[in-house]
Structure formats: structure tokens, C-alpha cells
C-alpha positions in Angstrom: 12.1 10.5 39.4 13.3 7.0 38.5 11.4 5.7 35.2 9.0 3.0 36.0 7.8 0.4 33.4 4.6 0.6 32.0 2.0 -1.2 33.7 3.9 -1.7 36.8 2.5 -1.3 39.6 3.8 -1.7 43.2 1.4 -4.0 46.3 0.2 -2.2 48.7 -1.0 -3.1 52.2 -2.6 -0.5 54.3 -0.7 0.0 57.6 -2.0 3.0 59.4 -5.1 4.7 59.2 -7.2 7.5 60.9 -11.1 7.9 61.6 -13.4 7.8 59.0 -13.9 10.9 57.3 -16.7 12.7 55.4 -16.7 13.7 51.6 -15.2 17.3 51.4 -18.0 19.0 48.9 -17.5 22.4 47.5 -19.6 24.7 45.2 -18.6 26.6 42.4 -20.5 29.1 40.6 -19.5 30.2 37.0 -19.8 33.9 35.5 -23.7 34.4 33.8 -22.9 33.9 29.8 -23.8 36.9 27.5 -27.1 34.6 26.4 -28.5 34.1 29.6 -30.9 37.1 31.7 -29.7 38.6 34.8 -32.5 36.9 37.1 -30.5 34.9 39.9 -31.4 31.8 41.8 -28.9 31.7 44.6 -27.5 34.6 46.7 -24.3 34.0 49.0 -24.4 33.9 52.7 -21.1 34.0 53.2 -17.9 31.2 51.9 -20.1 28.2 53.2 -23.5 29.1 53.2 -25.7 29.6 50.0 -29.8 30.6 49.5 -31.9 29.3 46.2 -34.7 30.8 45.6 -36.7 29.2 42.7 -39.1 30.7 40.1 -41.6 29.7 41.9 -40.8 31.7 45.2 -39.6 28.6 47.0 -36.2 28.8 49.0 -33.7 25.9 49.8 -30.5 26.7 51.9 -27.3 24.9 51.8 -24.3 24.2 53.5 -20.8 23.0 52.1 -16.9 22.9 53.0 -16.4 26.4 50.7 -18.5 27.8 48.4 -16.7 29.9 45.3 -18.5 32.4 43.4 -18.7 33.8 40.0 -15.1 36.0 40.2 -13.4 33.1 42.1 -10.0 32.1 40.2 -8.7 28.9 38.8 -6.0 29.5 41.6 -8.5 29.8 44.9 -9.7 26.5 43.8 -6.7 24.6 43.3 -5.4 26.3 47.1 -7.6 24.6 48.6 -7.1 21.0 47.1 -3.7 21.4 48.1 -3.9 19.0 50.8 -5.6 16.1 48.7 -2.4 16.5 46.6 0.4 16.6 48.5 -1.1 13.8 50.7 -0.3 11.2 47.8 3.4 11.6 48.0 3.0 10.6 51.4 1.3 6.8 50.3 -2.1 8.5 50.4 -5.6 8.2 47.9 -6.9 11.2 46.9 -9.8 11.8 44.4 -11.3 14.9 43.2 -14.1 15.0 41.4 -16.6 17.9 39.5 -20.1 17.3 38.9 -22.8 19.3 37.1 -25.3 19.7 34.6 -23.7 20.3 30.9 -21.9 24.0 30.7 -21.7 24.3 34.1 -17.9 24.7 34.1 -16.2 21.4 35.4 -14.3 20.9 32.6 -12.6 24.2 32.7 -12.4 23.4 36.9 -10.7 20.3 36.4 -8.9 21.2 32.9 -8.8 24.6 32.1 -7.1 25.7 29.0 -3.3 24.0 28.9 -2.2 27.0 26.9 -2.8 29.8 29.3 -1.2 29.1 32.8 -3.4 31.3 34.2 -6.5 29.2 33.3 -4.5 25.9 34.0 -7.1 23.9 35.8 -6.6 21.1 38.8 -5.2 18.5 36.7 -2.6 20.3 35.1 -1.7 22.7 38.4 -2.0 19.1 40.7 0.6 17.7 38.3 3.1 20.3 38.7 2.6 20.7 42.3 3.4 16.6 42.2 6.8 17.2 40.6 7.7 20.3 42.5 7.1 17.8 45.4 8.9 14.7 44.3 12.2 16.9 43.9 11.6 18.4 47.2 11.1 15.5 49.1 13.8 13.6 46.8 16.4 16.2 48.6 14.9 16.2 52.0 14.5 12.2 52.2 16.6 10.9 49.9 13.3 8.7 48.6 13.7 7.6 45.1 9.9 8.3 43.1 8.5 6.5 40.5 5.5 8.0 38.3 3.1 6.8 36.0 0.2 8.3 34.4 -3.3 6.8 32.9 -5.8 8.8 31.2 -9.5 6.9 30.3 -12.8 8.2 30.1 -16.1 6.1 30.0 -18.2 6.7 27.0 -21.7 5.1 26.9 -20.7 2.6 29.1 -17.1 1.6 27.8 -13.9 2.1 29.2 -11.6 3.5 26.7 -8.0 4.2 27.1 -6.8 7.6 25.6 -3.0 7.3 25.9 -2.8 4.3 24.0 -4.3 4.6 20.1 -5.8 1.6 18.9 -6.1 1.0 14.5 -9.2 -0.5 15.2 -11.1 2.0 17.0 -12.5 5.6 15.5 -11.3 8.3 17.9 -14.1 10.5 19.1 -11.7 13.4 19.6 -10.2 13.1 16.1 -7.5 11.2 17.1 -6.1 8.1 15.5 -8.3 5.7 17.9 -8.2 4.3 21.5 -8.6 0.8 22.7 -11.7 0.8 23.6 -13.9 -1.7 26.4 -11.7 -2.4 28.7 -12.7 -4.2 32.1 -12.3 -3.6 35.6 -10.9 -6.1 37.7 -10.4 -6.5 41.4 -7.9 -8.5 43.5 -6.3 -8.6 47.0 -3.3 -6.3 45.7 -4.3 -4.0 43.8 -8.0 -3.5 44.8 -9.9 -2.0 41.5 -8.4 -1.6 38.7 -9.0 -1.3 35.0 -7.0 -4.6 33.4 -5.0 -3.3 30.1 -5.0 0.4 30.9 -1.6 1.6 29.7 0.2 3.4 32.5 3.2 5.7 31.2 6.5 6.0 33.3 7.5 9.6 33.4 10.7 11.2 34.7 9.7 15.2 34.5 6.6 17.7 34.9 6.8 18.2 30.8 6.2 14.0 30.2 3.6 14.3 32.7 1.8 17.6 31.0 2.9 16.0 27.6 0.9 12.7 28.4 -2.1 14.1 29.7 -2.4 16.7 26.7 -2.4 13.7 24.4 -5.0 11.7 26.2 -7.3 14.6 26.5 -7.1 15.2 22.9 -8.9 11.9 22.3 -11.8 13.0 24.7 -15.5 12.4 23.0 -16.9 15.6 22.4 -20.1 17.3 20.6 -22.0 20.2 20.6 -25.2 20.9 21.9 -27.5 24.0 22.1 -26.0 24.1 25.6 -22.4 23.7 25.1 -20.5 24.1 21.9 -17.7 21.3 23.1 -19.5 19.3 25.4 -18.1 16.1 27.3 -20.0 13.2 25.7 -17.6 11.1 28.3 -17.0 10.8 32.0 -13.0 11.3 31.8 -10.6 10.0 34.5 -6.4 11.1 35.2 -5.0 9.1 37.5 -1.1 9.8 38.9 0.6 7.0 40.9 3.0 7.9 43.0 5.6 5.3 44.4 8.1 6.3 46.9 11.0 4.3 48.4 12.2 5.3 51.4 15.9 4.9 52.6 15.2 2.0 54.7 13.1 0.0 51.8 10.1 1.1 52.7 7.3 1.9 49.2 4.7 4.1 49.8 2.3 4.1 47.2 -0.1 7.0 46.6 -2.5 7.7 44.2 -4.4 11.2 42.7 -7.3 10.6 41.0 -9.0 13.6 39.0 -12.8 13.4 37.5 -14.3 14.9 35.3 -17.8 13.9 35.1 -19.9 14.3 31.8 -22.4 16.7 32.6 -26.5 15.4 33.3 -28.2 17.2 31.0 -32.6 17.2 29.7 -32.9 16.1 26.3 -35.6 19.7 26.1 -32.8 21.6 26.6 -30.0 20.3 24.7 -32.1 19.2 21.7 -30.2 16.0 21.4 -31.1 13.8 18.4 -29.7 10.8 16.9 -26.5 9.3 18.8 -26.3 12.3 20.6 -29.7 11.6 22.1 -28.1 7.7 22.8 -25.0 9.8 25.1 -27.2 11.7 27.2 -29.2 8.7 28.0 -26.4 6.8 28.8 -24.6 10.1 30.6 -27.9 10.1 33.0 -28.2 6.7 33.5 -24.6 6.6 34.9 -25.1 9.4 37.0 -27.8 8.5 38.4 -25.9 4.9 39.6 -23.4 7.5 41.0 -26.7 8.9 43.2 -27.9 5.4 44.1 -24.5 4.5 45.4 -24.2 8.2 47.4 -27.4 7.4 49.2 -26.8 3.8 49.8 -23.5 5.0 51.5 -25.0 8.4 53.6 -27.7 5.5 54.8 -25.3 3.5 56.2 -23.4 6.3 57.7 -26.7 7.1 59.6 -26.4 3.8 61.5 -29.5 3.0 60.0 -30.0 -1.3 58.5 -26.9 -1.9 56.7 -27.8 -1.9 52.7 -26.0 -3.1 49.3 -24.4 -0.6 47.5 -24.3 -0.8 43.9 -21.2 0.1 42.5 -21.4 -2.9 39.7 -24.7 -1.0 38.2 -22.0 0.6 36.0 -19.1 1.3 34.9 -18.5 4.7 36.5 -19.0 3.4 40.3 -17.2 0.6 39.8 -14.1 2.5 38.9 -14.8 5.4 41.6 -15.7 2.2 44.3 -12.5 3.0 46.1 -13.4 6.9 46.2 -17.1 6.2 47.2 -16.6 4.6 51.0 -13.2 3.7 50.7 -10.0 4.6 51.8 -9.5 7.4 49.6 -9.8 11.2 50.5 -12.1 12.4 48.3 -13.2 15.7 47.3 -16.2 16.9 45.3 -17.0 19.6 43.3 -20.5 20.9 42.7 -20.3 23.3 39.6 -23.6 25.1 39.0 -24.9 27.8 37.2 -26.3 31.5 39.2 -29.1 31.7 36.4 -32.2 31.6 37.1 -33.4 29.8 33.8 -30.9 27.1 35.2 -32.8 26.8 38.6 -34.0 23.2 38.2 -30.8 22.0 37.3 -28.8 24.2 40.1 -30.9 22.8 42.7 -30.5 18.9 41.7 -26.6 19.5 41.7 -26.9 21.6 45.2 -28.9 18.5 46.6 -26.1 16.0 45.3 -23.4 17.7 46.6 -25.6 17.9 50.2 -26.5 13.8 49.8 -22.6 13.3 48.9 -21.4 15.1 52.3 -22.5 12.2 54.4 -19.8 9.6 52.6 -17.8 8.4 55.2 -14.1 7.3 54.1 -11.7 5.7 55.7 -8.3 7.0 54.5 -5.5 4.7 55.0 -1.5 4.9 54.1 -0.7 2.7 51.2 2.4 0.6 52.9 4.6 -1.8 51.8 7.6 -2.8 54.5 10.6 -3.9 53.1 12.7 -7.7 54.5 15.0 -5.5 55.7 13.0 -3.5 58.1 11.0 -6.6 58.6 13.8 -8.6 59.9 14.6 -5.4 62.1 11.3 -5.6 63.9 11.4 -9.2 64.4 14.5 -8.7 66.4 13.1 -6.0 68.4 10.3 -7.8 69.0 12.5 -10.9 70.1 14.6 -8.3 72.4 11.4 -7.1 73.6 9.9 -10.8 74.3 13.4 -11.5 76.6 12.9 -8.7 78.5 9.6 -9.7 79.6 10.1 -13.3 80.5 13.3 -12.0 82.8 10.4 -9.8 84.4 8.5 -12.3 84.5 11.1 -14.5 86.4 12.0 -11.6 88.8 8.0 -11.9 89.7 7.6 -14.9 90.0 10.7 -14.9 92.6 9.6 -11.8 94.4 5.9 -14.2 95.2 8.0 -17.3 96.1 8.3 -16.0 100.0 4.6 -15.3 100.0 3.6 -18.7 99.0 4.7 -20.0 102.5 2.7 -19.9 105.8 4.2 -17.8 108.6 4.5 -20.8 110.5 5.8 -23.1 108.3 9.1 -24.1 108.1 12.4 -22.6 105.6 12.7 -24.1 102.8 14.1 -27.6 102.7 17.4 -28.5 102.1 18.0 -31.0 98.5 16.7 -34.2 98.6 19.1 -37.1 99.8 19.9 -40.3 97.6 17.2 -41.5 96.2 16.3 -45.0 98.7 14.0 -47.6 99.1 10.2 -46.4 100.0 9.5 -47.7 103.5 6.4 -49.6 104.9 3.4 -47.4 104.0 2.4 -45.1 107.4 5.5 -45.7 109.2 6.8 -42.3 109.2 9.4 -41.6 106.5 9.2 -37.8 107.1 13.1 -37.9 105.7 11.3 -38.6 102.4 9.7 -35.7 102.0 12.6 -33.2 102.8 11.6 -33.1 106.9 13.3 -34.2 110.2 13.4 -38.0 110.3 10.5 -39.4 112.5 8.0 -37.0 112.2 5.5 -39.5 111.5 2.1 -38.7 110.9 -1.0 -41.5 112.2 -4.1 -41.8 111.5 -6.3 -38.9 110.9 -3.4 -36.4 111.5 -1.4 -37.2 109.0 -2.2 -35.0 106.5 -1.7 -31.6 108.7 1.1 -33.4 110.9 2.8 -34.4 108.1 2.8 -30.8 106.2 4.3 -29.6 109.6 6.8 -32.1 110.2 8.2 -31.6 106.6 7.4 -34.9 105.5 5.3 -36.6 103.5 1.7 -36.7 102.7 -0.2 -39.8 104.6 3.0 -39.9 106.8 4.6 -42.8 104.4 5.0 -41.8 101.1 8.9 -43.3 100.5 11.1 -41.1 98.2 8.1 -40.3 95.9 7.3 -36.9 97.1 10.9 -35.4 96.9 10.8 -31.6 96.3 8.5 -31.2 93.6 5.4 -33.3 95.2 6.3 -31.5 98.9 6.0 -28.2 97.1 2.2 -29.1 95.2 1.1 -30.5 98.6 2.1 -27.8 100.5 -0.3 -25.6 97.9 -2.9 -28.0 97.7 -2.8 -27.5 101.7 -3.1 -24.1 101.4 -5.9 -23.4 99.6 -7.7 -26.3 101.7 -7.4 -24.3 104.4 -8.4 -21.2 102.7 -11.7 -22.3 101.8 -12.1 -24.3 105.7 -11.4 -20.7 106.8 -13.6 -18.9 104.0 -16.4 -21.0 105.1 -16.0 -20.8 109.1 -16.2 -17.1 108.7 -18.8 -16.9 106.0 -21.3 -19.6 108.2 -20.6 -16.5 111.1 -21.2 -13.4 109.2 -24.7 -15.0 108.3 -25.3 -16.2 111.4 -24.4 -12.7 113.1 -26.7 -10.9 110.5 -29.7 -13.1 110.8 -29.2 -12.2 115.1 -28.3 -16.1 115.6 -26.8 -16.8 119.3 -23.4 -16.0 120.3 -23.0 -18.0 123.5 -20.4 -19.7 124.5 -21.6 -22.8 125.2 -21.8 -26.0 123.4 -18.5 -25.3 121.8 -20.5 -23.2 119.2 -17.5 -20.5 119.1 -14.8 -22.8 119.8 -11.3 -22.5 118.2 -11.9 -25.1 115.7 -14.6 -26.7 116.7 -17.2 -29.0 115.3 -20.5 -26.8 115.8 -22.2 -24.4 113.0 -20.0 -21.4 114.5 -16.8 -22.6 114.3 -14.1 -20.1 114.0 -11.1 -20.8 111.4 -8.1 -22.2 113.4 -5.0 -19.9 113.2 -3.9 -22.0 110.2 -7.1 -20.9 108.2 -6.6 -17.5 109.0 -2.8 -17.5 107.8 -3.8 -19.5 104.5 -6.6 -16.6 103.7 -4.1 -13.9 104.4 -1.5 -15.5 102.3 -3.8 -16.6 99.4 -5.6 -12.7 100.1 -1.7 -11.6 98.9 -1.1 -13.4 96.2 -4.8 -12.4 94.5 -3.2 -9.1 95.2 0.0 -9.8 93.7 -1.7 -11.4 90.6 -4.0 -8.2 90.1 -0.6 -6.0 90.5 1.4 -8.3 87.7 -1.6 -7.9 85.7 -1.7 -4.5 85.9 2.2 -4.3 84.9 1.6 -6.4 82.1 -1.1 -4.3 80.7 0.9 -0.8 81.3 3.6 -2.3 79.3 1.2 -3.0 76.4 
């Protein structure tokens, strides 16, 4: 892994993308403590199926992706977040989440204990699954990866940055201090992002672990009656992964890892004091994070589009790209089997139930180099040739049909250009015909066409090759419509039961009465403008295909 700078971070455009996909929600259940009774409130119905029974008797089921019970390992979970992962080395977001009440187990989920590999938890086990990946991929591809790291967590509605220490504020974790309230920004490259968070280049899996270690060490904590080291914070890891193919091509993925404080009743915890000031803030944040869930599952439903407020705090704001955006996200619903947790069980069950109907739309974080860029401009110039020379070959096959069968071949080239004659005194030779075929009087026009010369039998040396060719068309389609309407004014006549005698020159060749039938030159101009509609539909057709 090449060493990035810190604070660098690569633009992204998204350049492929697949169908919007719902929130993957799983449930975990942690082992009954030796201070709570063996009364239950949930019984398992299988790995994705799960009954609640309340005190009072009432029963709830629910349904989720997988659902991991009290003997299920720090490893099943992390199998099946595999995916969510790996994907980020590939230009994906990911996001993985753990909610709860207080002691439910989401920091040892997401954290675990860093000491004991065995009880390494997401973040740790997605980090070294990262680097194993990178040097994989490095060998396989010959990509060149750059890394950087950011640990924050949001306490009471500040955004405070845990890798970098700050003299002038007291760290909660009994640290030397964080820089504390930053803000989040958005812009047309980077989307959301917290301005001034420090974002550590690392070259190895030990920087990485090394780095996160010290971030979390600066976590607010406390104790309450329900937790000895409870989060007071909602903390956030976040890996960015940037990957540069041979050909210049930067993917850039990112893995973002929640931990969510846990919601908690001031009756149970008996918070006082500043303590008492956390949870309230802890629940109010939370409870944005439910408002924006339901804004989102409403949409989803196809219902009246609504506002969804991710600036009501901190904690959506930051999670605005994991909430109904383009990020895969995963969530994970730790509760507790007791029954003297029931109330609290229940609400986190019916979250992670609300949270299923997110819809994301996960997109590949892109960025194509000149290089490859110039490449597909040439294609696409190759490509554009190709066409027009179809085009032309066409255009020449639908020349022939243009013509009517009894018109004559082509003319030869114009003569020297010469004075224009007397208008109406024949000058056929004008328009590319025999000399003398005049055209008089009211026959002009047709005679003319025939002849080869010019329209209106005169015309001089105006309507050389060019003009013989747009009268000939404008001719053409003359006829077609004479012809269109001759047999259309029959038809009608026929269906309404209208005569069909012979007299009165009713169903005379051409002539003047309501039944006229088209003259041999109106049927040949339908069948040749018939063709080329056909033609035209056909070229169509091609066109599209090629597409």
C-alpha cells in the first residue's frame, strides 16, 4: 500500500450502478448476564425468524436477513459481512452499523476486545480482511492502494476527532484531548464529509490496528447501573480505500463501521448530573435516526414523496450517505433475550423491522483517467466513421428506388452553362433531357418531368442536376397523394354501396368525376413512396440494433 497524505482524498464520480437495494438488518442476541432471571422474551424460529412474547402475554413476530443467537461467535458475524467488505476494494460504500439499548452488546459486535483475537470484533477483523485484500489484489492486478483511516465519535451533539489530540480539549477517555466540534460539509466531490477530520495514511494491517486502538482509547465512557463502561458517544471508523488500476483508472471505496451509543430510560440507568445531559442527548439523536428511517421506508412505499431530515442532527447528517444513498449498508439489531429487558428488545426489533424498507442505491466510486479518456474518444470517433460509411452505403442502396419505373436513366452531366432561352419555348436541353421536348400549356409540368427537361417547359440552365432531381421528388409525392386520394374517395364510396357504373366517366382512367381511379403514374408514385417508408422503417430499425 502506497502512503497517502493526510487529508487527501481522491474525486469520485459514480459510473456504474445496480437496482436499488434494501438495508440488510440482522439480530443479535447476547448471553443472559449472571444478574438477570431466566424468564425469556423471544424464542427462535429458525436463522430468520424470531417470536416475542411480552410480560403481558402479547406476541410480536419478526423477520430479518439472519438472526444470531446467544452462542453465536464473533466469527459467524463477521462471515457474513464479508461481502460489505471486500466490496470497498472494488470502488464500493459500505456501512455497517449496531444499534441497541445500553449493554446490549454492540460495542463488543463492532469492537470486541483488541487483545484477544478470538473476540476481535468487525472493525478490527474488517481491517485485516482489507489488507489481506489489498496485497492480494496488488499481485493479481497490479493496482497500487492507498489507505487512510478516521476515527470520530459524536458526543452530545459534537463531532470530535479521536486520532488527533487537541491541548485544548479534556479527553473523555483519559486521553490527552481531541479537537472537538467539527462540521460537516457537503460538495459536488466529495458528498458529506466532516471538514478538519484528520485522515491517517497507512502502509500495513499493524498502522491500521495501531490507529484505530488509539482513537478508541479517547472514546467517552461512564458507568451506569446498566453498564460498567458504557458508550456515552456514537463512535464512527471509517477506511478509504483508493485503487489505481494499470490503465489510470481510481476506484475509491469506502467502509464505514458504527457504533451507536445505546438508547437507554433514565429509570433504569439512574443517570444524574451530566450523565443524565448524555442520555438525553443519546435519545434525542436516535430518535432523528428513526424519523429519517421512516421518512425513507415511506418513500420506498411509493407513497407522497416527504423531506427527510438528516440535518435534525449530527448523527444523520454524517450517516446521510448510508441512509438512501449509494452505500450498502448493513444493520445490526443487538438485543437482550431477558425478559426484564422486553420493552426495550421489542423497540430495537421494531427499528430494525422499520430500517428493512431503506432503499439504497449502491454505485462504483469511478474516476477515469486522460489516458483512457482519450482512448474512448477515439473509439467513439472510429465508431462514428463507421456509421456515416453505413449510412452512405444506404443512402445509395435507396437511390434506384427513388425513380419511377417509367422514368428515364439517369441524366448524363450538365452541358456548358448557356444563356436561358425565351420563357416556354422548350429548353428541355436545360434540364438534362433530349433537346425539344417542350412542354405547353397545362402539360408542362408532367410533359416536362418526362421529356427530361425542365419544369414549366422553359426554365434556361437554372434547373441543372440539382433542381431536376428536387422536381422530380416534389413530382413524386404529388402524385402520391393524387393517387392516395383517388383510391381513398373509392374505398368510401364502395363501403357506403355508392354506384359503380360505367357511365359518365365516373370510373375512368383519370378522369374528372368523384370515382376517378389514379392514372398508372399515381399508382407507380405510391408503390415507390410505399418502398421507401419501408426502407426508412428498415434503416431505423438498423440504427436502433446497433445502439
Amino acid at each position: 500500500m502506497a502512503e497517502a497524505a493526510e487529508g487527501q482524498l481522491a474525486s469520485t464520480s459514480s459510473s456504474a450502478s445496480a437496482p436499488a437495494s434494501s438495508t440488510t438488518v440482522r439480530a443479535r442476541f447476547r448471553p443472559r448476564s449472571s444478574k438477570e432471571a431466566e424468564a425469556r422474551c423471544v424464542e427462535y424460529a429458525g436463522n430468520t425468524q424470531i417470536g416475542f412474547t411480552g410480560p403481558d402475554g402479547t406476541r410480536h413476530s419478526f423477520t430479518f436477513d439472519k438472526i444470531y443467537g446467544e452462542a453465536s461467535s464473533q466469527a459467524d458475524v463477521f462471515s457474513d459481512l464479508r461481502p460489505v467488505v471486500e466490496a470497498a476494494l472494488a470502488g464500493y460504500n459500505g456501512t455497517i452499523m449496531a444499534y441497541g439499548q445500553t449493554g446490549s452488546g454492540k460495542t463488543h459486535s463492532l469492537i470486541g476486545r483488541v487483545a484477544d483475537p478470538e473476540q476481535h470484533g468487525v472493525v478490527p477483523r474488517a481491517i485485516a480482511h482489507l489488507a489481506a485484500g489489498i496485497a492480494e489484489a496488488g499481485e493479481r492486478d497490479g493496482a497500487d492502494f492507498q489507505v487512510v483511516l478516521s476515527v470520530v465519535e459524536i458526543y452530545c451533539e459534537r463531532i470530535r476527532d479521536l486520532l488527533e489530540p487537541s491541548p485544548g480539549a479534556p479527553g473523555a477517555g483519559g486521553g490527552a484531548g481531541t479537537a472537538d466540534n467539527l462540521q460537516v460539509k457537503q460538495d459536488a466531490v466529495r458528498g458529506v464529509y466532516i471538514e478538519g477530520a484528520t485522515e491517517l495514511g497507512v502502509t500495513d494491517e499493524q498502522q491500521l490496528v495501531d490507529f484505530m486502538t488509539r482513537g478508541l482509547a479517547q472514546r467517552a465512557v461512564s458507568a451506569t447501573s446498566m453498564n460498567e463502561a458504557s458508550s456515552r458517544s456514537h463512535c464512527i471508523v471509517t477506511v478509504r480505500v483508493n485503487r489505481t488500476l494499470p490503465d489510470g483508472t481510481v476506484q475509491v471505496g469506502k467502509l464505514v463501521m458504527v457504533d451507536l451509543a445505546g438508547s437507554e430510560r433514565a429509570d433504569r440507568t439512574h443517570a444524574a448530573g451530566a450523565t443524565l445531559v448524555e442520555g438525553s442527548l443519546i435519545n434525542k439523536s436516535l430518535s432523528c435516526l428513526s424519523n429519517v428511517i421512516y421518512a425513507l421506508t415511506e418513500d420506498s412505499r411509493g407513497g407522497k414523496a416527504r423531506h427527510v431530515p438528516y440535518r435534525d442532527s449530527k448523527l444523520t447528517r454524517v450517516l446521510q450517505d448510508s441512509l438512501g444513498g449509494s452505500a450498502r449498508t448493513v444493520l445490526i439489531i443487538c438485543c437482550s433475550p431477558c425478559l426484564e429487558n422486553a420493552a426495550e428488545t421489542l423497540s430495537s426489533l421494531r427499528f430494525g423491522s422499520r430500517a428493512k424498507g431503506v432503499q439504497n442505491t449502491v454505485t462504483v466510486n469511478q474516476r477515469i483517467s486522460p489516458e483512457r479518456l482519450q482512448q474512448q474518444l477515439e473509439q467513439m470517433r472510429a465508431r462514428y466513421a463507421q456509421l456515416v460509411e453505413e449510412l452512405a452505403a444506404a443512402r445509395a442502396l435507396a437511390a434506384p428506388r427513388m425513380g419511377s419505373p417509367a422514368a428515364a436513366p439517369p441524366p448524363p452531366p450538365p452541358p456548358p452553362v448557356e444563356p436561358a432561352g425565351p420563357s416556354g419555348s422548350g429548353g428541355g436541353a436545360a434540364g438534362g433531357g433530349p433537346a425539344g421536348a417542350a412542354a405547353v400549356g397545362g402539360e408542362s409540368g408532367d410533359a416536362g418531368r418526362e421529356g427530361g427537361g425542365g419544369s414549366g417547359g422553359g426554365g434556361g440552365n437554372d434547373g441543372v442536376e440539382g433542381r431536376g432531381l428536387e422536381e422530380e421528388i416534389r413530382a413524386k409525392l404529388s402524385d402520391g397523394r393524387k393517387g392516395f386520394e383517388a383510391l381513398f374517395r373509392l374505398v368510401m364510396v364502395l363501403v357506403k354501396g355508392g354506384g359503380t357504373g360505367s357511365g359518365g366517366g365516373e370510373l375512368a382512367v383519370g378522369g374528372a368525376g368523384p370515382l376517378a381511379l389514379p392514372t398508372p403514374r399515381q399508382v407507380s408514385a405510391l408503390a415507390d413512396l410505399s418502398a421507401l417508408a419501408v426502407l426508412g422503417l428498415g434503416l431505423v430499425a438498423v440504427a436502433v440494433w446497433e445502439r
